[in-house]
SEFIZA-3560 file (N, C-alpha, C; in Angstrom, 3 decimals):
REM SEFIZA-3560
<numar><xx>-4.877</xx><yy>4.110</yy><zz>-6.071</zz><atom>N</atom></numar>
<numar><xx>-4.418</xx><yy>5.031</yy><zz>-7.086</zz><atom>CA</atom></numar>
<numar><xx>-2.892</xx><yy>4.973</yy><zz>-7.151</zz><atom>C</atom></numar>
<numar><xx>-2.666</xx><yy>5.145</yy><zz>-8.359</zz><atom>N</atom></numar>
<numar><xx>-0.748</xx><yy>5.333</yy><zz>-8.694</zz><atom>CA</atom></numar>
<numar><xx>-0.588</xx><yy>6.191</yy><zz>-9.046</zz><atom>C</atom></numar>
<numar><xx>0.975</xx><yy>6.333</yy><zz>-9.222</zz><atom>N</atom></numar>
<numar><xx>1.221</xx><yy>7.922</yy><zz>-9.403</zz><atom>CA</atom></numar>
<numar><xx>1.472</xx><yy>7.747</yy><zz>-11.126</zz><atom>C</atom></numar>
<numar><xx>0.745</xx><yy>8.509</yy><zz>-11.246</zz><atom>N</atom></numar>
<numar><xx>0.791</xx><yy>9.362</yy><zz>-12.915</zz><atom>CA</atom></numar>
<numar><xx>2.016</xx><yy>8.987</yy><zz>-13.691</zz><atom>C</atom></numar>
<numar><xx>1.935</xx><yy>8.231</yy><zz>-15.055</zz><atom>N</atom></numar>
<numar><xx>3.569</xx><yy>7.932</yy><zz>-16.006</zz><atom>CA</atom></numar>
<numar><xx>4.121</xx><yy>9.279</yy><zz>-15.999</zz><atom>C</atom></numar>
<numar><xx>3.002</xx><yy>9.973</yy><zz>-16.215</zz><atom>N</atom></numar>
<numar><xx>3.441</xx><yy>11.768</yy><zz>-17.019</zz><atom>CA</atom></numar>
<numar><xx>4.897</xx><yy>12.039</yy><zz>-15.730</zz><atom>C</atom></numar>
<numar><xx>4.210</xx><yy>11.664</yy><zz>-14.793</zz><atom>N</atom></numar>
<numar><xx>5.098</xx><yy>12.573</yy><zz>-13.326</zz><atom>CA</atom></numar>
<numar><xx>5.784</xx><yy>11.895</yy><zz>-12.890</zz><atom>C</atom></numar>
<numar><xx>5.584</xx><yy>10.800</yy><zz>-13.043</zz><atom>N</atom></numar>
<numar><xx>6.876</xx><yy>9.774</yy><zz>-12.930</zz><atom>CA</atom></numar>
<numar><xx>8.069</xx><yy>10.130</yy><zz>-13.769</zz><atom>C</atom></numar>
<numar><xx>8.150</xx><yy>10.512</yy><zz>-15.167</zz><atom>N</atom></numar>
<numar><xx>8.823</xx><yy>10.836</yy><zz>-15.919</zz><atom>CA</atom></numar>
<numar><xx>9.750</xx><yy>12.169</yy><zz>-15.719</zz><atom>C</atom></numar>
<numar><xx>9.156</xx><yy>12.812</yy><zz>-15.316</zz><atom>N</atom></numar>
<numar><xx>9.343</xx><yy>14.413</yy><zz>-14.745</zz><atom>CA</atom></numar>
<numar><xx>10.265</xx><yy>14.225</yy><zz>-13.115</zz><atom>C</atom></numar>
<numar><xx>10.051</xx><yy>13.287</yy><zz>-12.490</zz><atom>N</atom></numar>
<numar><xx>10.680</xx><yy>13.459</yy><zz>-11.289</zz><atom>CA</atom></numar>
<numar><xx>11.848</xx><yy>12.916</yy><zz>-11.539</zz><atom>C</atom></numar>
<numar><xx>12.546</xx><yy>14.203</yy><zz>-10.035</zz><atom>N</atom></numar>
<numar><xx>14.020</xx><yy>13.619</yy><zz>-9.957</zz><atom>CA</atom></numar>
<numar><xx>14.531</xx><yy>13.372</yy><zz>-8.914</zz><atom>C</atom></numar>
<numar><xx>15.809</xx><yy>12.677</yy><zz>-8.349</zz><atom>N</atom></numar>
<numar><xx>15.633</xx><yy>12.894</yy><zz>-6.752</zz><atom>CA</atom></numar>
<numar><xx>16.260</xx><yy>13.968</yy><zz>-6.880</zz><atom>C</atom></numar>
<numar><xx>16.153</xx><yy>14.633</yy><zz>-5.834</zz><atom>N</atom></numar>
<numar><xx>16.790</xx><yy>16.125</yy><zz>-5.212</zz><atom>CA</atom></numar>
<numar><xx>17.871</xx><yy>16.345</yy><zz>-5.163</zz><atom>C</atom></numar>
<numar><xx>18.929</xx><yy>14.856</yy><zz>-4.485</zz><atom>N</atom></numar>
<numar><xx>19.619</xx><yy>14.939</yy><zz>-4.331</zz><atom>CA</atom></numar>
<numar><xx>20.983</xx><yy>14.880</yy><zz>-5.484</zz><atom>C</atom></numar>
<numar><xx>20.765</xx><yy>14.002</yy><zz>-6.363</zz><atom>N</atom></numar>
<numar><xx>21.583</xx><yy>13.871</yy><zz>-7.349</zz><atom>CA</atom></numar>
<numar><xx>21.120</xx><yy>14.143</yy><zz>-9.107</zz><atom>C</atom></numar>
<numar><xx>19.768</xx><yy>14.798</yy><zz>-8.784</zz><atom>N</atom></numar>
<numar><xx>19.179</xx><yy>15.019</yy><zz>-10.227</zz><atom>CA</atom></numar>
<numar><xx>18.548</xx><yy>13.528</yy><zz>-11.231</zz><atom>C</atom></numar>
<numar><xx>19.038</xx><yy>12.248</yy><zz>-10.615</zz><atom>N</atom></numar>
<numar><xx>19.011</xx><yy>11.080</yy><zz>-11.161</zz><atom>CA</atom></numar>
<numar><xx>17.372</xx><yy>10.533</yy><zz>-11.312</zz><atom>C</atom></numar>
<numar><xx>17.612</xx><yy>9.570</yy><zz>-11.984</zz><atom>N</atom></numar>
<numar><xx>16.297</xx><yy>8.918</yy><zz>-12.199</zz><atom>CA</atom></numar>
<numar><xx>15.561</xx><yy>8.244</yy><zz>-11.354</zz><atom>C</atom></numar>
<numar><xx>14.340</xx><yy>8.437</yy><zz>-10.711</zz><atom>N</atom></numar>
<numar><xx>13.365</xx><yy>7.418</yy><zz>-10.133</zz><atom>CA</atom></numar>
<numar><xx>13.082</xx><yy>6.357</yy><zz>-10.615</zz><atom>C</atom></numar>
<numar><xx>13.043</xx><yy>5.548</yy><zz>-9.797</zz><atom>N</atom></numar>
<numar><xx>12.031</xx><yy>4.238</yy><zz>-10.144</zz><atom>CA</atom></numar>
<numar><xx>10.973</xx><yy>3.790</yy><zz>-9.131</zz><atom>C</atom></numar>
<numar><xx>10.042</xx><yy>3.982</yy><zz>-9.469</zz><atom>N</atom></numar>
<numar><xx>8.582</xx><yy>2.961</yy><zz>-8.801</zz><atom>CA</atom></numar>
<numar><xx>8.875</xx><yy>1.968</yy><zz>-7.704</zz><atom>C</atom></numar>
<numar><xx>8.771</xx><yy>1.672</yy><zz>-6.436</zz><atom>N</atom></numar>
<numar><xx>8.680</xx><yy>-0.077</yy><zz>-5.860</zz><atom>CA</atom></numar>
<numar><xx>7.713</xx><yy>-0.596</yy><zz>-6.422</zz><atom>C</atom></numar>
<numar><xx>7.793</xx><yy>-1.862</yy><zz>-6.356</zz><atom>N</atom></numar>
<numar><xx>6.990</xx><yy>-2.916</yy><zz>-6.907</zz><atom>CA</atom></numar>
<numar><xx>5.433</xx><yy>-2.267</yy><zz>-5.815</zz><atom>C</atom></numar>
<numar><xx>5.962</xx><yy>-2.193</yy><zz>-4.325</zz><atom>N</atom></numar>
<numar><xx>4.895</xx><yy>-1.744</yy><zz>-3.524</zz><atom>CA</atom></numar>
<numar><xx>3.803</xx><yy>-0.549</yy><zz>-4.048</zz><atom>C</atom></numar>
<numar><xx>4.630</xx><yy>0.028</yy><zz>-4.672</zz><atom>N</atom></numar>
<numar><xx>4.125</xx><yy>1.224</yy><zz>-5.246</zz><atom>CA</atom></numar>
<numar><xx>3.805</xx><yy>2.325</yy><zz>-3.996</zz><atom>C</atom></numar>
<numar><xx>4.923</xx><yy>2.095</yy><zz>-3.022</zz><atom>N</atom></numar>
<numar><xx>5.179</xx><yy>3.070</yy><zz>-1.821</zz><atom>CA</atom></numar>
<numar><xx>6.339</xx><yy>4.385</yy><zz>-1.725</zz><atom>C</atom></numar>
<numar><xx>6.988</xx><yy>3.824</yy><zz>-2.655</zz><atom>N</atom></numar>
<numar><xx>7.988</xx><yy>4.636</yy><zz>-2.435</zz><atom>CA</atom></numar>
<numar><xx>8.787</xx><yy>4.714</yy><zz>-4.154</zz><atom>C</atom></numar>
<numar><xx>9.696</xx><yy>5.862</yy><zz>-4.367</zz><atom>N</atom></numar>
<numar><xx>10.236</xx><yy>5.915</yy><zz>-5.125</zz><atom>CA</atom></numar>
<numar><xx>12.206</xx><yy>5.974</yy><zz>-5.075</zz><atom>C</atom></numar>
<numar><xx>12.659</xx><yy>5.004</yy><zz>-5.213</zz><atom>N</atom></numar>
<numar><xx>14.151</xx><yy>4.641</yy><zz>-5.611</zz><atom>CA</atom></numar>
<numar><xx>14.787</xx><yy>5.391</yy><zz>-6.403</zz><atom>C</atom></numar>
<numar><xx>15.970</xx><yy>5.851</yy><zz>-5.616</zz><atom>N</atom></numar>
<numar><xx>17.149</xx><yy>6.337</yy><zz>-6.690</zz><atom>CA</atom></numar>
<numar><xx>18.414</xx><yy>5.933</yy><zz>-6.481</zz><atom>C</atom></numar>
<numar><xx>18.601</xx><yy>4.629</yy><zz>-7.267</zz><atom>N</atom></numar>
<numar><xx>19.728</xx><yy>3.628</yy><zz>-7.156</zz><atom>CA</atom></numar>
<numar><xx>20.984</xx><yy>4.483</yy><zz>-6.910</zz><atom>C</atom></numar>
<numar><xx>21.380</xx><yy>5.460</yy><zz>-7.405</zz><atom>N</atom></numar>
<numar><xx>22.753</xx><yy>6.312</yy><zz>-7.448</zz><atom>CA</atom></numar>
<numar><xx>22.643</xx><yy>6.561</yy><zz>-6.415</zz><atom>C</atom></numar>
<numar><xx>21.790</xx><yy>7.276</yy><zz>-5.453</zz><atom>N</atom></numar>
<numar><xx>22.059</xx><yy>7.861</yy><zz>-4.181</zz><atom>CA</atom></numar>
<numar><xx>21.832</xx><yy>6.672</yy><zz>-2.850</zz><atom>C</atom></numar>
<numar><xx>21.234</xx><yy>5.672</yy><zz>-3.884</zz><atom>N</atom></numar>
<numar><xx>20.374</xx><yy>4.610</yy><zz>-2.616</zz><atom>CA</atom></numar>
<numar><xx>19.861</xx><yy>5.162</yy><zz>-1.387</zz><atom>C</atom></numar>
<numar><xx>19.395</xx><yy>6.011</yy><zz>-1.748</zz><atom>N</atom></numar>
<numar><xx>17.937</xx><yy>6.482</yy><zz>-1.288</zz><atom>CA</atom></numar>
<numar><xx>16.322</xx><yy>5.669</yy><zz>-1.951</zz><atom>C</atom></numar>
<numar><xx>15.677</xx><yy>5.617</yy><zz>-0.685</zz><atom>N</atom></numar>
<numar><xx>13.962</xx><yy>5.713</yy><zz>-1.106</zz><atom>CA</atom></numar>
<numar><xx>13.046</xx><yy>7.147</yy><zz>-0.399</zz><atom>C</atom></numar>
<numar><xx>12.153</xx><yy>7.648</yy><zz>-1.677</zz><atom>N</atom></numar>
<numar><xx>11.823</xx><yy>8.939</yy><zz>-1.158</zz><atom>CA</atom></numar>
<numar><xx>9.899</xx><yy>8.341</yy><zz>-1.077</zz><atom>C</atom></numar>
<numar><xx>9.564</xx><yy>8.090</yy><zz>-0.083</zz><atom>N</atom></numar>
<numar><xx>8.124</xx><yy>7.547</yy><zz>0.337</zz><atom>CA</atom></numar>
<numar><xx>6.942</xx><yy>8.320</yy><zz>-0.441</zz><atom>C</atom></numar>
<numar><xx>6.384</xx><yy>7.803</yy><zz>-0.255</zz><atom>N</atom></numar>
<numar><xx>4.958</xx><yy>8.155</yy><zz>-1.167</zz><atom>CA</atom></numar>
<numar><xx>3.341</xx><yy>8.160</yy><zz>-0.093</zz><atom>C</atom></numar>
<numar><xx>3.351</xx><yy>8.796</yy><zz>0.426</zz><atom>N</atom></numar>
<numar><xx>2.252</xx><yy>9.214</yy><zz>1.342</zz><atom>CA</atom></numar>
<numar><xx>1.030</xx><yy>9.891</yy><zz>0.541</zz><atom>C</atom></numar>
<numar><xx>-0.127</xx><yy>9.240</yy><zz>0.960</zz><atom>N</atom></numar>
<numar><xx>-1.992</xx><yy>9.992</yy><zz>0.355</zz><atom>CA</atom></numar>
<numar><xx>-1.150</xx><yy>10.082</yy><zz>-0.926</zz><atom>C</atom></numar>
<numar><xx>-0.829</xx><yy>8.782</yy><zz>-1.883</zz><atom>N</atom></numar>
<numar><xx>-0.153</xx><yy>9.115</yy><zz>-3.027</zz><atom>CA</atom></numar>
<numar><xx>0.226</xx><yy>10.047</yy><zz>-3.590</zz><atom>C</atom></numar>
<numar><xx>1.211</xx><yy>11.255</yy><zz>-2.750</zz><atom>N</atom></numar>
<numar><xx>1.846</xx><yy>12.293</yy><zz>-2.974</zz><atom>CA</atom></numar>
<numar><xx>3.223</xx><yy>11.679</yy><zz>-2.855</zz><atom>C</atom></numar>
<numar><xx>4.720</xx><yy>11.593</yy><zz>-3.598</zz><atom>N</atom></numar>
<numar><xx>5.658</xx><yy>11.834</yy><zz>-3.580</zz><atom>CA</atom></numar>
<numar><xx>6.256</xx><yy>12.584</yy><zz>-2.188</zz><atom>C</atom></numar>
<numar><xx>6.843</xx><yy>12.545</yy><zz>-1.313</zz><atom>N</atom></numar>
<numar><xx>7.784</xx><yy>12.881</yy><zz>-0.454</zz><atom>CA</atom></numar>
<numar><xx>9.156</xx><yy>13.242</yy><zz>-0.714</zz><atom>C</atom></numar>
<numar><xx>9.157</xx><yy>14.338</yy><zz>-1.370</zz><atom>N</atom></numar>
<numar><xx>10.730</xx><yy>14.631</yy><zz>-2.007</zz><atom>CA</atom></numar>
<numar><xx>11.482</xx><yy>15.152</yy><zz>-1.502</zz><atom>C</atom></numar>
<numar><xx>11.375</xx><yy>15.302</yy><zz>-0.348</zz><atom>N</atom></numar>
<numar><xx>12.390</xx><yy>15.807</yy><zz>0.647</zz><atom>CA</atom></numar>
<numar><xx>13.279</xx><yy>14.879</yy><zz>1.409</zz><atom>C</atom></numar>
<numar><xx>14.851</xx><yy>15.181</yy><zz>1.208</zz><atom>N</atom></numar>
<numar><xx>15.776</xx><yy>14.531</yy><zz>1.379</zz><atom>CA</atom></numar>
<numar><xx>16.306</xx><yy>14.270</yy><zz>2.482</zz><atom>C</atom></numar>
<numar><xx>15.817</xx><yy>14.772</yy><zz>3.721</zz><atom>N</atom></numar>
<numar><xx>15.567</xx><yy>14.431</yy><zz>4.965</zz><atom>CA</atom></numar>
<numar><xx>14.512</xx><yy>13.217</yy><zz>5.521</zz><atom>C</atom></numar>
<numar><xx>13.747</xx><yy>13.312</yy><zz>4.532</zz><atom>N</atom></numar>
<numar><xx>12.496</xx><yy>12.250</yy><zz>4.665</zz><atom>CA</atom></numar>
<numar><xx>12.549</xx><yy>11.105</yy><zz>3.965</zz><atom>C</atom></numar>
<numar><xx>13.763</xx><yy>10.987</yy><zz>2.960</zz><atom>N</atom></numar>
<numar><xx>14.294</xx><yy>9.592</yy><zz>2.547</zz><atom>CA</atom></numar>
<numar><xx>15.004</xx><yy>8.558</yy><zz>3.439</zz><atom>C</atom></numar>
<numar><xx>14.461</xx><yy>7.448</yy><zz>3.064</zz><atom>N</atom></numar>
<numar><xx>15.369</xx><yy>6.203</yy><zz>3.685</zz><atom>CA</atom></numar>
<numar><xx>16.269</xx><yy>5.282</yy><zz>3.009</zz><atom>C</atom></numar>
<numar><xx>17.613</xx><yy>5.214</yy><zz>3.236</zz><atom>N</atom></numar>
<numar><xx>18.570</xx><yy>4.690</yy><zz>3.249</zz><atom>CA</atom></numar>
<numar><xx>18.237</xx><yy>2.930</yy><zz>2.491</zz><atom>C</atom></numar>
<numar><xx>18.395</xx><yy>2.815</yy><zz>1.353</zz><atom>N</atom></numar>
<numar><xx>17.988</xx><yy>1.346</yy><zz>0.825</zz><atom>CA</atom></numar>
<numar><xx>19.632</xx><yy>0.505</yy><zz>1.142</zz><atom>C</atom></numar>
<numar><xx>19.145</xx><yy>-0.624</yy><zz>1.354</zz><atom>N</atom></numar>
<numar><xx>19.815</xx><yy>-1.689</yy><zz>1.889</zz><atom>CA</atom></numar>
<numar><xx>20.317</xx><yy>-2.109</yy><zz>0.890</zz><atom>C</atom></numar>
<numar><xx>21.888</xx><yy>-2.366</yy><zz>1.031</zz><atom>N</atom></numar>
<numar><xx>22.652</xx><yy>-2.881</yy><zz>-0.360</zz><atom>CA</atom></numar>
<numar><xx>22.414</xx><yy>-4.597</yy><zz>-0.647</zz><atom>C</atom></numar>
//
């Protein structure tokens, strides 16, 4: 299962209000401005900004 266009559209990261994007994995969700990834667990979103990982430049 994937996560929903509708809610894809609707999310933001926390941290900077900015736009998500999908991994190709379809594990996690990217927010290039903060370069953060916010994980995607039992295909629920993980939006907590403690629980993001640091993307590699």
């Amino acid at each position: 299962m994937t996560i929903n266009k509708e809610l894809l559209e609707i999310l933001a990261c926390p941290k900077c209000k900015g736009d998500l994007t999908l991994t190709t994995e379809e594990n996690g969700l990217d927010c290039t401005a903060c370069k953060l990834r916010y994980p995607i667990r039992d295909n629920i979103p993980v939006m907590l900004i403690e629980e993001a990982e640091t993307l590699e430049s």
